[in-house]
C-alpha positions in Angstrom: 18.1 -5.5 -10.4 20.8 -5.9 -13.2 23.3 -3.9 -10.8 23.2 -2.1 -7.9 25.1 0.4 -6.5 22.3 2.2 -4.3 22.3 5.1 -5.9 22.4 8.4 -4.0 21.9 6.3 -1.1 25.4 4.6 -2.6 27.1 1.6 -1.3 30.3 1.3 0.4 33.1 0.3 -2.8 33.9 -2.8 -0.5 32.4 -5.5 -2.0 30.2 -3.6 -4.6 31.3 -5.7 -7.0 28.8 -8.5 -5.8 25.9 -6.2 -6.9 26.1 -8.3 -10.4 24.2 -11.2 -8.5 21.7 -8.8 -7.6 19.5 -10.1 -10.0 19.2 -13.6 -8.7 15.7 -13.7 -7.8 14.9 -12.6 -11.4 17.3 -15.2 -12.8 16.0 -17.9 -10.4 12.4 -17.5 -12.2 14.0 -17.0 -15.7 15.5 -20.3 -15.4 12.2 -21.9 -13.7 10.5 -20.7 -16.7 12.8 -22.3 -18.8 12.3 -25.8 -17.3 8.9 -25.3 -16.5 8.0 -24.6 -20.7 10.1 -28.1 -21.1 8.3 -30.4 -18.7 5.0 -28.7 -19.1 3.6 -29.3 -15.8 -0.4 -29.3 -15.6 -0.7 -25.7 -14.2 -0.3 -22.2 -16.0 2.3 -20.6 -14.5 3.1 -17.1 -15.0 6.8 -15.7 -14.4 7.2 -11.7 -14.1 10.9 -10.2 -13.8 10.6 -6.4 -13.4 14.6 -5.1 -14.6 15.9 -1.9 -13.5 20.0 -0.6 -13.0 19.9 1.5 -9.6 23.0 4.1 -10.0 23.6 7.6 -8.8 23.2 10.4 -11.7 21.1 13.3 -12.4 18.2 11.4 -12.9 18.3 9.1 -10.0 15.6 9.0 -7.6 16.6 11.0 -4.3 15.7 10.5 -0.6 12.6 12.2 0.0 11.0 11.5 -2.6 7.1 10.2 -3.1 6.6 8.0 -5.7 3.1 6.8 -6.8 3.2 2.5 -7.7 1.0 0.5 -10.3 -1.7 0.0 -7.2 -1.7 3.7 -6.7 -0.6 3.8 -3.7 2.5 6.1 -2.5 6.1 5.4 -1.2 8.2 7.9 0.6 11.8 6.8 -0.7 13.8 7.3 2.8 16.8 5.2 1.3 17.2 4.7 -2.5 19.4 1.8 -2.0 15.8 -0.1 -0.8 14.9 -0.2 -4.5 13.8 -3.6 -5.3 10.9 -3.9 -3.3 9.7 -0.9 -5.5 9.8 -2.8 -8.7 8.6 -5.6 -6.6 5.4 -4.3 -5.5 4.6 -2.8 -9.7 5.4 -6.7 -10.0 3.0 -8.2 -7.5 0.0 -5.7 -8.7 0.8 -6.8 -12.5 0.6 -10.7 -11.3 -2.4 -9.7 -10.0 -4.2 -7.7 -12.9 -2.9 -10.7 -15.3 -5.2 -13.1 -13.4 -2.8 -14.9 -11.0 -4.1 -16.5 -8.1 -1.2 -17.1 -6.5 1.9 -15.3 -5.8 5.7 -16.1 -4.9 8.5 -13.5 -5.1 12.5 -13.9 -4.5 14.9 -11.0 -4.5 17.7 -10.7 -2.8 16.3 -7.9 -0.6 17.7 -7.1 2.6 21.2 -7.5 4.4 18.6 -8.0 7.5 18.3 -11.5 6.2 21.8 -12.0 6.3 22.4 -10.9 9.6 19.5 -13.2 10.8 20.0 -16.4 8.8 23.5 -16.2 7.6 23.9 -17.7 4.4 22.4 -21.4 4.8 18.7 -20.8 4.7 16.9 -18.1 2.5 14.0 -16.4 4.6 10.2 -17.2 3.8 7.3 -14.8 4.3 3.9 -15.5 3.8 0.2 -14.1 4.4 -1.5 -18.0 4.0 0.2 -20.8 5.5 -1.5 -23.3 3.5 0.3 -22.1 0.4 3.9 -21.6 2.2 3.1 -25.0 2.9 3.1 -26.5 -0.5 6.5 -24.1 -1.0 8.1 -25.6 1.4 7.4 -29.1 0.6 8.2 -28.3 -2.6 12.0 -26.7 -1.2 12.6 -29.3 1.1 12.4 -32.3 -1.6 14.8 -30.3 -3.6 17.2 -29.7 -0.6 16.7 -26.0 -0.7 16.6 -24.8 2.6 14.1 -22.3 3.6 12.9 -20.7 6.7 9.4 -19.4 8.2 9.5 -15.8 9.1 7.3 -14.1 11.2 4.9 -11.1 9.8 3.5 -9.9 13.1 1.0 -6.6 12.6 3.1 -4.8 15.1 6.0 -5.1 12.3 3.7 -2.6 10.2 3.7 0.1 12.6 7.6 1.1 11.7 6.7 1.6 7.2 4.1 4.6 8.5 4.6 7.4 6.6 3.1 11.3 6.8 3.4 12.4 3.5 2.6 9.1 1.6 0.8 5.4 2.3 3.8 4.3 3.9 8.1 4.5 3.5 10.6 2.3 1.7 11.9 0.9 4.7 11.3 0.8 7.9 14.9 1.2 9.9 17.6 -1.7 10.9 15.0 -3.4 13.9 13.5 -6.4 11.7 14.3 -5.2 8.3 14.1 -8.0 6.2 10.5 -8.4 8.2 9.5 -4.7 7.3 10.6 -5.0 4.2 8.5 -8.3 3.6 5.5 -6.3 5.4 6.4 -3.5 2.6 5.3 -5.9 0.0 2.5 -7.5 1.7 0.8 -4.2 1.1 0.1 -4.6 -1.9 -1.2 -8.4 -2.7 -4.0 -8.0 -0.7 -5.4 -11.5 0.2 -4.2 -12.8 -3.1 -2.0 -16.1 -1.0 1.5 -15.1 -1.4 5.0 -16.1 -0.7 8.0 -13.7 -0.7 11.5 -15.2 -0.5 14.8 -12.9 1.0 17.6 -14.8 -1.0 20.1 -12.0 -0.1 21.9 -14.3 2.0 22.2 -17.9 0.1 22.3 -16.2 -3.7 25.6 -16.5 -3.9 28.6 -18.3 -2.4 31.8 -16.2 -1.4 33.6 -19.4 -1.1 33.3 -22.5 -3.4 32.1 -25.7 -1.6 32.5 -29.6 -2.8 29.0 -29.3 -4.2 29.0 -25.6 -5.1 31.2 -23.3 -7.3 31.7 -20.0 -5.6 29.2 -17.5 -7.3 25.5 -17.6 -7.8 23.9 -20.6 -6.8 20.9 -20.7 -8.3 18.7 -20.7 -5.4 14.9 -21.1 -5.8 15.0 -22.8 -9.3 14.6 -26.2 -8.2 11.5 -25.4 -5.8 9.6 -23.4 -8.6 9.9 -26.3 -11.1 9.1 -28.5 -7.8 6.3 -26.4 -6.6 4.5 -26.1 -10.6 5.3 -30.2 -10.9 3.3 -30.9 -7.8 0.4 -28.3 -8.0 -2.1 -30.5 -9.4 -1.8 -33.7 -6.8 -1.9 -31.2 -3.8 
């Protein structure tokens, strides 16, 4: 998400202006990729970044609207300003159809994370713990600090929709789980791991190991996570 302002759904102007580091799950796996074509790790790794603006205009997309994804299944848009899990989910079903047999995503998705986990861990989501398992091996030897969210079923229950497979988002109660349940729709059994980095994207203060900013999150555990595939 190159910026976002939420579109008709808009933001409040009070710290809009962060929106630029919107896109750090995209950049996270842009610089992965980067690294991972140098040291040529013994897996084939595959890196998708799906790049939209979200702003208000005569063309945005409105609440109430039903759009139809990649999978062919259909969103009710409740709340344009939950628009990255829509570019997501094309994402994930493109991964998919390329051949990919396993999935991890990072966006900075929800404020829900940041309310949970504050801005010191980023929030991990999975539907096979075996494979968050090598992801958080991987994080943990790079001293990025993750943390295992649940994905109960009963979470599911709040994305149903009557006019369309399910909404956009699923009210304040759990959001960032919702919203992870939102993308588990549509990776099937294919093991995947989804990562909220909308708390621990960026740093509104600098620290003695940090400059304030983007931080660059996830980077080091992708390259980590590729490196160690084959002796795992």
């Amino acid at each position: 998400m190159t910026f976002d302002t939420g579109g008709i759904s808009i933001k409040p102007s009070e710290g809009m202006e962060k929106m630029r580091y919107d896109m750090a799950g995209a950049a996270a796996v842009l610089g992965a990729m980067r690294a991972i074509a140098q040291l040529k790790p013994a897996v084939a790794v595959t890196g998708i970044i799906p790049t939209v603006e979200n702003m208000p205009g005569s063309k945005a997309q409105r609440p109430g609207d039903i759009v139809t994804s990649l999978s062919g299944k259909t969103v009710e848009v409740l709340n344009t300003d939950a628009e990255g899990r829509l570019i997501l989910i094309d994402a994930l079903t493109y991964a998919q159809r390329l051949g990919c047999t396993h999935l991890v995503d990072a966006a900075t998705l929800t404020g829900a994370i940041v309310v949970a986990l504050g801005g010191v861990r980023a929030g991990a989501f999975t539907n096979n713990e075996a494979f968050l398992g090598k992801l958080m091996s991987a994080a943990k030897y790079e001293g990025e600090k993750m943390w295992h969210m649940p994905l109960d079923a009963e979470y599911r229950d709040a994305l149903k929709s009557e006019f369309a497979d399910l909404h956009n988002i699923g009210g304040r109660p759990g959001g960032a789980i919702t919203a992870a349940h939102f993308l588990r729709d549509f990776v099937g059994e294919t093991p995947w791991v989804h990562l909220d980095i909308a708390g621990t994207g960026w740093l509104d203060e600098g620290k003695p190991h940090m400059a304030k900013g983007a931080t660059g999150i996830c980077v080091r555990t992708f390259v980590r996570l590729a490196q160690s595939w084959s002796v795992q």
